[in-house]
Steps between C-alpha positions, in 0.01 A plus 500: 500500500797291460746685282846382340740772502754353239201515242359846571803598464598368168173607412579880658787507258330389233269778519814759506644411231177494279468846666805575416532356125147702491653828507529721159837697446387846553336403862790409727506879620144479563357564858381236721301416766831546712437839486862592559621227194479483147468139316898468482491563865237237635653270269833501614375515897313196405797350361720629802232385740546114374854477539486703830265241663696229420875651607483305786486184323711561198788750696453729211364893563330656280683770226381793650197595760185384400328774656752750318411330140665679204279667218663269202512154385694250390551418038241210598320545819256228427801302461668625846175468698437112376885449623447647863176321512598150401814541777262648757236191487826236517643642814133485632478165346855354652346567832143416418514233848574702713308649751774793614646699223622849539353786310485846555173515751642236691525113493216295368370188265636507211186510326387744695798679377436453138171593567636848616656523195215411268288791656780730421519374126164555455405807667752652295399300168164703553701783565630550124190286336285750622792788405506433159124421471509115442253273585654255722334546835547366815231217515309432775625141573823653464450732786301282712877268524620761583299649779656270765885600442367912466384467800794380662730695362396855326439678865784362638724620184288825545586527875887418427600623219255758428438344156150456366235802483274526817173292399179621341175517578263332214137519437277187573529224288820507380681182391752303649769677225394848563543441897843341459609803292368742758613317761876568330426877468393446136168647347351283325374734245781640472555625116737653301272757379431634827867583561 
């Protein structure tokens, strides 16, 4: 399967900030599938995460650690995710002919690269949808674009940075979302009412 990664990305971020416009006031201190993270917190690693993949294209670090994210948000976070998402898919885009770019896991396409970036976007979109108990799943043909980049990248990240949850085993017959979830360290099942 032939995938363009400058259009599962914009569709990645699409699906964050839905997820993100999705959640009610009283629910950003909720728990999440992060186990460690409330919603604030996956939010603003997922917003930390996009400008941190790019900050080889753009010269511009992140605020503060993405991995360190800070239990608050912004007056308008909707409004400050949409910003570091529109900036993060135009650095992609400036280089979008190249076939070496630098990123944080190394040089590669830069679709590849924005492909990288949409699985981060969404993993973490299902993150707080399924937080805050909205029903914007991962969809399969979602998940099935995304297999091929996953598989480059999450053991590798796993391996190098110790980021990602060891993988989980799942019953026969689940789908193609479930596996790419599990494959991230994510239960698929995962609810709110069970933590």
């Amino acid at each position: 399967m032939t995938v363009d990664g400058f259009k599962l990305l914009a569709d990645a971020h699409d699906y964050l900030l839905a997820a993100v416009r999705g959640v009610p006031a009283e629910a950003w201190g909720d728990p999440t599938p992060c186990s460690e993270w409330t919603v604030r917190q996956v939010l603003n690693h997922a917003r930390l995460d996009q400008q941190a993949l790019v900050m080889q294209i753009t010269g511009v670090a992140p605020a503060t650690d993405p991995f360190e994210p800070v239990d608050a948000t912004a007056d308008d976070p909707v409004a400050e995710l949409a910003a570091v998402l529109e900036a993060a898919a135009a650095a992609w885009e400036s280089r979008r002919d190249e076939e070496s770019v630098p990123t944080p896991m190394g040089p590669m396409p830069a679709g590849t690269g924005a492909a990288a970036a949409a699985l981060d976007a969404a993993v973490h979109a299902w993150d707080i949808a399924r937080a805050t108990a909205q029903d914007l799943p991962l969809t399969e043909e979602t998940a099935e674009r995304l297999e091929d980049i996953a598989a480059r990248i999450v053991d590798f990240v796993r391996d190098s940075f110790g980021k990602y949850a060891p993988p989980l085993v799942l019953p026969e017959g689940a789908g193609r979302a479930e596996q790419l979830l599990a494959f991230t360290g994510r239960d698929p099942r995962w609810s709110r009412s069970s933590h």
